[in-house]
PDBQT receptor file of N, H, CA, C and O in Angstrom, charges set to zero:
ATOM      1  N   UNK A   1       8.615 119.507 220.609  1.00  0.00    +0.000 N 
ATOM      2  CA  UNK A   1       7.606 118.856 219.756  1.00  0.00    +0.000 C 
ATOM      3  C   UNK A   1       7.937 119.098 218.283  1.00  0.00    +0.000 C 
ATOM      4  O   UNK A   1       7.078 119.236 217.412  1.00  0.00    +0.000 OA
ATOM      5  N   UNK A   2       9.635 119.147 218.022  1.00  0.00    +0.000 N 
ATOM      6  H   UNK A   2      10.333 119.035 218.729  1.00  0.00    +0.000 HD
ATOM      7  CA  UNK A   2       9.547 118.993 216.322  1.00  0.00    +0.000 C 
ATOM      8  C   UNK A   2       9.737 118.132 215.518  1.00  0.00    +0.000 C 
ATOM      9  O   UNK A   2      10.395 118.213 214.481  1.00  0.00    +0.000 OA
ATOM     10  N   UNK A   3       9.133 117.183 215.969  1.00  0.00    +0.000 N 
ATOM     11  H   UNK A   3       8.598 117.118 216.812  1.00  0.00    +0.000 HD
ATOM     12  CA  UNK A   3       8.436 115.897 215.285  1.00  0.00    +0.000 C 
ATOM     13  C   UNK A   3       7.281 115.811 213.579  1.00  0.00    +0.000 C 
ATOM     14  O   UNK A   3       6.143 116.181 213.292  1.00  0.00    +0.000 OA
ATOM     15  N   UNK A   4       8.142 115.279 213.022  1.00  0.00    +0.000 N 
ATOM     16  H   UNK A   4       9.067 114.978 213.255  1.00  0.00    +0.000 HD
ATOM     17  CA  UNK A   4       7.017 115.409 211.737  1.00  0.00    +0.000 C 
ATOM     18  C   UNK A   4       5.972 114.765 211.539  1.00  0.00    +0.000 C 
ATOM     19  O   UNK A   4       6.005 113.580 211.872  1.00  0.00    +0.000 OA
ATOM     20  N   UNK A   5       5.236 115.079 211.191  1.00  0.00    +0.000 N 
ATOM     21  H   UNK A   5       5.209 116.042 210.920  1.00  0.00    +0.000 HD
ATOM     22  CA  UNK A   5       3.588 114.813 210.797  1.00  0.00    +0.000 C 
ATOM     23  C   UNK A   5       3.636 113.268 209.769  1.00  0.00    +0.000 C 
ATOM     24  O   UNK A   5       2.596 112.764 209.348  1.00  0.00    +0.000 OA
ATOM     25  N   UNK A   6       4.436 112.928 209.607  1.00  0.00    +0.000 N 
ATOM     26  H   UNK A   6       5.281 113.338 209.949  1.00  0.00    +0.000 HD
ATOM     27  CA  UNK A   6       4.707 111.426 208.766  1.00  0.00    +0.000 C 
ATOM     28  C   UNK A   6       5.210 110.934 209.493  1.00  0.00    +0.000 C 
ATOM     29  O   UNK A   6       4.990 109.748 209.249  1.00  0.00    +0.000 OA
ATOM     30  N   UNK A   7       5.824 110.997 210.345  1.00  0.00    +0.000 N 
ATOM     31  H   UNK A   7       6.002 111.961 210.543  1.00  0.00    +0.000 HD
ATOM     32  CA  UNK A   7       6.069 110.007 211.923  1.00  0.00    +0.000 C 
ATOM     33  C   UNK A   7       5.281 109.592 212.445  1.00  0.00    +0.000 C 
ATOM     34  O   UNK A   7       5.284 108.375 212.629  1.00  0.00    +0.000 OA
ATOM     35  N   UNK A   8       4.433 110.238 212.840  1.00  0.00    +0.000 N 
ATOM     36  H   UNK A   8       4.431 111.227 212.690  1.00  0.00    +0.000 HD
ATOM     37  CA  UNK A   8       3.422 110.483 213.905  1.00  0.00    +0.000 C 
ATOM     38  C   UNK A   8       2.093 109.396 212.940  1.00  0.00    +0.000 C 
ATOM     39  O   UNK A   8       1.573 108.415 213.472  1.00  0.00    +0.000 OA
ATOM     40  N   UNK A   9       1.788 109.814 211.629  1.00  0.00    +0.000 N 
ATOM     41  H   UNK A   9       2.210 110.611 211.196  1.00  0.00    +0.000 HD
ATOM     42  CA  UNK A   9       1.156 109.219 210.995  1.00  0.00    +0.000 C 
ATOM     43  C   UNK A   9       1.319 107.738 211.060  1.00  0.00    +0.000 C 
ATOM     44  O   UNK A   9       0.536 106.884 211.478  1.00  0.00    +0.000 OA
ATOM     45  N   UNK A  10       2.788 107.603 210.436  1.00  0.00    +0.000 N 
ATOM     46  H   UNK A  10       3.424 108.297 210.096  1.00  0.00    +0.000 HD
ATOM     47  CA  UNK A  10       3.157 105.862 210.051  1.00  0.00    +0.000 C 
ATOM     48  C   UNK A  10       3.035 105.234 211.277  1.00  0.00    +0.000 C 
ATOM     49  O   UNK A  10       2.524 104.119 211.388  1.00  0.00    +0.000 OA
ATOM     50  N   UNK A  11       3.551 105.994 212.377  1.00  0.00    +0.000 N 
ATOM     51  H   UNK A  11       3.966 106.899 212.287  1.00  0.00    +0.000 HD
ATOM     52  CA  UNK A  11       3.399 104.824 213.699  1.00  0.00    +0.000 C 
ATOM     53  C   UNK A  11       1.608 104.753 213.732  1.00  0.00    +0.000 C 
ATOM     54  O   UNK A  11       1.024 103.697 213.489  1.00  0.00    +0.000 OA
ATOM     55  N   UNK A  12       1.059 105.710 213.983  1.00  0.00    +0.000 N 
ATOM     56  H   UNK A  12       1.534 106.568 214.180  1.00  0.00    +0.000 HD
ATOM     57  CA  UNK A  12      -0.553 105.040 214.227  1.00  0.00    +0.000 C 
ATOM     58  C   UNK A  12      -0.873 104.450 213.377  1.00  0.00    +0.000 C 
ATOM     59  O   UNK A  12      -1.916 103.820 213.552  1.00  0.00    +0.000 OA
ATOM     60  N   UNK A  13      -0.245 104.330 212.137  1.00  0.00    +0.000 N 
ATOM     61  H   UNK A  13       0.602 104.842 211.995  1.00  0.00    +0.000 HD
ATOM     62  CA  UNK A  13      -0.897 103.138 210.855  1.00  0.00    +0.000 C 
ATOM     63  C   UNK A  13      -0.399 101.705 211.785  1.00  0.00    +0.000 C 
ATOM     64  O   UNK A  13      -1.151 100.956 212.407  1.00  0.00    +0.000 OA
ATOM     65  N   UNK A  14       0.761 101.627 211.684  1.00  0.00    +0.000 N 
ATOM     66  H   UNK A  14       1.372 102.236 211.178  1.00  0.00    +0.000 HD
ATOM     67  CA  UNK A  14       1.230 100.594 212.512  1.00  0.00    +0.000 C 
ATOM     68  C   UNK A  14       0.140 100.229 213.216  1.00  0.00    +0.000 C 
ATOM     69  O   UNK A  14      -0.741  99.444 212.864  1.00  0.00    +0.000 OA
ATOM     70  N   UNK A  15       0.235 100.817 214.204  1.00  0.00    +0.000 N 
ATOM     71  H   UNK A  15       0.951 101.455 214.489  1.00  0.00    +0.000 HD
ATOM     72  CA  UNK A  15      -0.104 100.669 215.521  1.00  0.00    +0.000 C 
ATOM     73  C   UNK A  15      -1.686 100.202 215.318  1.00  0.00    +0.000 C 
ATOM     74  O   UNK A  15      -2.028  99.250 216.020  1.00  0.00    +0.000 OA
ATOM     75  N   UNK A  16      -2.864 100.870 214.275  1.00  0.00    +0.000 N 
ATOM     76  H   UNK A  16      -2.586 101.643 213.705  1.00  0.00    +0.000 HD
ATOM     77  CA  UNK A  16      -3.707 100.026 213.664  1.00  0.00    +0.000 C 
ATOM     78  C   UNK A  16      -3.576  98.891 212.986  1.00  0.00    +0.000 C 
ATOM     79  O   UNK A  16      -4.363  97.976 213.227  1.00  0.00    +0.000 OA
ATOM     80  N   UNK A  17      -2.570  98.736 212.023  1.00  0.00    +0.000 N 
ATOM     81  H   UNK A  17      -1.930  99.479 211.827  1.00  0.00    +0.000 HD
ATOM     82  CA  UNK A  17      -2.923  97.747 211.566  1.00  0.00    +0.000 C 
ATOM     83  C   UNK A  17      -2.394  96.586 212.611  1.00  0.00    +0.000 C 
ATOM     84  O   UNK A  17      -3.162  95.624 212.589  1.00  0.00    +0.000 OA
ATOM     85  N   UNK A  18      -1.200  96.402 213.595  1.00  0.00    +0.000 N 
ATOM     86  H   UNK A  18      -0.576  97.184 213.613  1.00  0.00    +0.000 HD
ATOM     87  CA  UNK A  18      -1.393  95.434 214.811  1.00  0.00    +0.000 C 
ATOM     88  C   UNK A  18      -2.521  95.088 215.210  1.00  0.00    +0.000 C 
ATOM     89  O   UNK A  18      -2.678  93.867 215.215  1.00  0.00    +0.000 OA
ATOM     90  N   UNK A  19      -4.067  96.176 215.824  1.00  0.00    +0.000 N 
ATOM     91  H   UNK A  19      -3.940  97.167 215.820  1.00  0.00    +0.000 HD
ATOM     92  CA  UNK A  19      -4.583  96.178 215.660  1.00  0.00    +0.000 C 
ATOM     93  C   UNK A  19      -5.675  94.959 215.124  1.00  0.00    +0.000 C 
ATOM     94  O   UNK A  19      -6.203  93.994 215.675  1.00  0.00    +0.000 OA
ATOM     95  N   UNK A  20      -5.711  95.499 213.856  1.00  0.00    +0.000 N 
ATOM     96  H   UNK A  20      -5.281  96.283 213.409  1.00  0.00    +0.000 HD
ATOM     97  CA  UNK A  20      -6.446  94.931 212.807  1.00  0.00    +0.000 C 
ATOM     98  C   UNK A  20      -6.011  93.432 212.693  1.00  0.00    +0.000 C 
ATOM     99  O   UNK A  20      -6.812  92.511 212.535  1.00  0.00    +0.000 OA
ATOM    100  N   UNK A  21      -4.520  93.277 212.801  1.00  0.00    +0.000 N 
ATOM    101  H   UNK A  21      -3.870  94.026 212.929  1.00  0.00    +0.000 HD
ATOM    102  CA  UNK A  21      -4.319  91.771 212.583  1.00  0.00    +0.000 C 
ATOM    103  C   UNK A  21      -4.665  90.992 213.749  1.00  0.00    +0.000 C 
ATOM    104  O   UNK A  21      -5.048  89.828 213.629  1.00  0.00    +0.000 OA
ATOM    105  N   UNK A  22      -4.560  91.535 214.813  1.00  0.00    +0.000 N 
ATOM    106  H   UNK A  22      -4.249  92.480 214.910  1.00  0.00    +0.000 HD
ATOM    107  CA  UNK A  22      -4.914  90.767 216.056  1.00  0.00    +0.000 C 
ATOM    108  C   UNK A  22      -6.140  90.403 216.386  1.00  0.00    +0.000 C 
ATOM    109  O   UNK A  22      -6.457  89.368 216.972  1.00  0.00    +0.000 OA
ATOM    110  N   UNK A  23      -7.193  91.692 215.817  1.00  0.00    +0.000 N 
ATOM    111  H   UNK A  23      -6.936  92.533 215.340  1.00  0.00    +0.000 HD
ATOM    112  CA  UNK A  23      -8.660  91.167 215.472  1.00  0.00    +0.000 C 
ATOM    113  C   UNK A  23      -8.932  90.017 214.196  1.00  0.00    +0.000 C 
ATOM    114  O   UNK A  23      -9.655  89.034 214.364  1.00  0.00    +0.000 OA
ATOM    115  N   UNK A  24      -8.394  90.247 213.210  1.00  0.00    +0.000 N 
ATOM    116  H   UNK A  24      -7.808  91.045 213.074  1.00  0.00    +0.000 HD
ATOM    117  CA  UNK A  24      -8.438  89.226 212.432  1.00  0.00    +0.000 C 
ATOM    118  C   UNK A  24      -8.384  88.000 212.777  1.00  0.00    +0.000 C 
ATOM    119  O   UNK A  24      -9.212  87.223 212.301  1.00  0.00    +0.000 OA
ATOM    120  N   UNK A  25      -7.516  87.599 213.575  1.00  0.00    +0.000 N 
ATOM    121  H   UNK A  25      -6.844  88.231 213.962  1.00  0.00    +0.000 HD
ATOM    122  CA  UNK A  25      -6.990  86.054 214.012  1.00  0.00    +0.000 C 
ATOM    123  C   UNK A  25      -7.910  85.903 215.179  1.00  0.00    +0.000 C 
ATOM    124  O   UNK A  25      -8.326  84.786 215.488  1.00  0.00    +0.000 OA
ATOM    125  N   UNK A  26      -8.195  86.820 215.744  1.00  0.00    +0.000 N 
ATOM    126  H   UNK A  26      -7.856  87.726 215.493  1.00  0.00    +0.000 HD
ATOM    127  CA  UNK A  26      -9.618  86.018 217.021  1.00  0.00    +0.000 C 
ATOM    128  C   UNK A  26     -10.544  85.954 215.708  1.00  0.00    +0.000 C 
ATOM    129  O   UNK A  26     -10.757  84.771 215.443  1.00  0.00    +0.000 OA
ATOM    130  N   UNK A  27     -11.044  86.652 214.976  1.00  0.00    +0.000 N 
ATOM    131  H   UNK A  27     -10.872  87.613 215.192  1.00  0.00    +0.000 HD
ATOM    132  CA  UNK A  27     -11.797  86.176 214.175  1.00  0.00    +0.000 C 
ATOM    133  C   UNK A  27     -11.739  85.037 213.694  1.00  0.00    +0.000 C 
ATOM    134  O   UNK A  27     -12.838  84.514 213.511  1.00  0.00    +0.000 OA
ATOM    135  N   UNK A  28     -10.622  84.295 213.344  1.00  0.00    +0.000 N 
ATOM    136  H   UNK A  28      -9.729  84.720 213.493  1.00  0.00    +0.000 HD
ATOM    137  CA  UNK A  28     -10.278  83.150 212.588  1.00  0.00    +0.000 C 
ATOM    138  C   UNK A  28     -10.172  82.122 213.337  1.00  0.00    +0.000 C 
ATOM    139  O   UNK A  28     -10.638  81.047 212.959  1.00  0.00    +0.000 OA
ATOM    140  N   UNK A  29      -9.526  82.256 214.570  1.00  0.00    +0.000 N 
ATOM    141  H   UNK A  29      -9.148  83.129 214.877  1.00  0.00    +0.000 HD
ATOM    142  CA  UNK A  29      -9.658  81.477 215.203  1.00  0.00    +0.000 C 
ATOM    143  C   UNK A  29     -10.864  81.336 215.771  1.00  0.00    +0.000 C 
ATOM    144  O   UNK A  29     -10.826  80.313 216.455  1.00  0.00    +0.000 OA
ATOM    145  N   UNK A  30     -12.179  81.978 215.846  1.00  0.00    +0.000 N 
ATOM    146  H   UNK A  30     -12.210  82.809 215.291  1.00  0.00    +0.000 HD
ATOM    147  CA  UNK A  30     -13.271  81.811 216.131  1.00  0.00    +0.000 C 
ATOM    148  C   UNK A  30     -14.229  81.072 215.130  1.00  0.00    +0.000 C 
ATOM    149  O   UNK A  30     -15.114  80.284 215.465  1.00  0.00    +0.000 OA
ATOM    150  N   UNK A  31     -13.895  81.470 213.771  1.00  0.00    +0.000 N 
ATOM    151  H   UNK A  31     -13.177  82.110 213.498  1.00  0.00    +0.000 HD
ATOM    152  CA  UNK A  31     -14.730  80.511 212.638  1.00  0.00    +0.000 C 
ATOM    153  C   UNK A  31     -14.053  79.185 213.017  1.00  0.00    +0.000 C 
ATOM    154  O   UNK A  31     -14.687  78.166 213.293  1.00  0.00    +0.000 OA
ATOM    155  N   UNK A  32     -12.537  79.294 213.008  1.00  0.00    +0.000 N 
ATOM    156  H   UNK A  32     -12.023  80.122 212.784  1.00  0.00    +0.000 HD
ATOM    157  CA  UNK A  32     -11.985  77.514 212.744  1.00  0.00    +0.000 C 
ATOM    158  C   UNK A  32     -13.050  76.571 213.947  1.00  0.00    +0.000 C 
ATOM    159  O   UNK A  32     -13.690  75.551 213.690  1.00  0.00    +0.000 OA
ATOM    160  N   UNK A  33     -12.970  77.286 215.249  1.00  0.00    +0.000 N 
ATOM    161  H   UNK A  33     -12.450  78.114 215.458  1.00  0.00    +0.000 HD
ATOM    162  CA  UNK A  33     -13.196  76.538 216.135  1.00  0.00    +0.000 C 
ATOM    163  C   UNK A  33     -15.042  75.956 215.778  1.00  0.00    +0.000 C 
ATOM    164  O   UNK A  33     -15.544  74.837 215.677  1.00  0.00    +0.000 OA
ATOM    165  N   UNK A  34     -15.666  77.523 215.664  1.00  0.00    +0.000 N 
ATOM    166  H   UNK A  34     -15.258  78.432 215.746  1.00  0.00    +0.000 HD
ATOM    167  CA  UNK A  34     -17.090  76.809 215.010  1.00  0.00    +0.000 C 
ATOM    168  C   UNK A  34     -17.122  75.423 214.341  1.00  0.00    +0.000 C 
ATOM    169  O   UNK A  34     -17.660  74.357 214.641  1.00  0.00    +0.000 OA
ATOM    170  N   UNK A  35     -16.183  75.921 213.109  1.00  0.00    +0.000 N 
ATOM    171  H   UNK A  35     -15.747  76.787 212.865  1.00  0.00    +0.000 HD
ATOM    172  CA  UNK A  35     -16.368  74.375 212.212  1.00  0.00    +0.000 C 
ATOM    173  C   UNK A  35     -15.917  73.319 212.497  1.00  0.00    +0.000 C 
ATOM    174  O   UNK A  35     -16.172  72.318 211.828  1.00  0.00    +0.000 OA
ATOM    175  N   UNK A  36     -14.987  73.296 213.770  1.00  0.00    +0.000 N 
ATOM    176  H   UNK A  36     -14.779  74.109 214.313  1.00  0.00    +0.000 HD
ATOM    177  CA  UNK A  36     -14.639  71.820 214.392  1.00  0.00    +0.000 C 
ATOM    178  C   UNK A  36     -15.500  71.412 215.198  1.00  0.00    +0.000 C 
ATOM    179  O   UNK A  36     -15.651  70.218 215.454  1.00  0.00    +0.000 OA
ATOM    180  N   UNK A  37     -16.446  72.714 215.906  1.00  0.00    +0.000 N 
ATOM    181  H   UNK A  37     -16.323  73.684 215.698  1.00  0.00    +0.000 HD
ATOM    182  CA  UNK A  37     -17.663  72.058 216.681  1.00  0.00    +0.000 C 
ATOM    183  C   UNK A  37     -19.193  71.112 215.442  1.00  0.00    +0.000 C 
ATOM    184  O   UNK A  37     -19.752  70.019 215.345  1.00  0.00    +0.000 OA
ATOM    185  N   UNK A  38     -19.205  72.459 214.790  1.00  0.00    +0.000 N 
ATOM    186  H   UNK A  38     -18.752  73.347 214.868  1.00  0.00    +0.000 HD
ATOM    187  CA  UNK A  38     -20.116  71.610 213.866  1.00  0.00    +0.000 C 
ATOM    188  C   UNK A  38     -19.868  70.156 212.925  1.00  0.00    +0.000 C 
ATOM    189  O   UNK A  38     -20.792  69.684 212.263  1.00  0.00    +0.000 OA
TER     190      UNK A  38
């Protein structure tokens, strides 16, 4: 386990912000679709 503490960090940033973008775009793709229904 001598792995550094900024490894370990940057990948879970990663690994959130994938995350985050993948929620974003259901988000977006959820407004677009609203406004083509309305």
């Amino acid at each position: 386990m001598a792995v550094p503490k900024k490894c370990t960090s940057t990948s879970k940033k990663r690994i959130r912000k994938s995350i985050w973008k993948k929620r974003g775009y259901g988000i977006v793709l959820k407004a677009f679709s609203l406004g083509k229904s309305l």
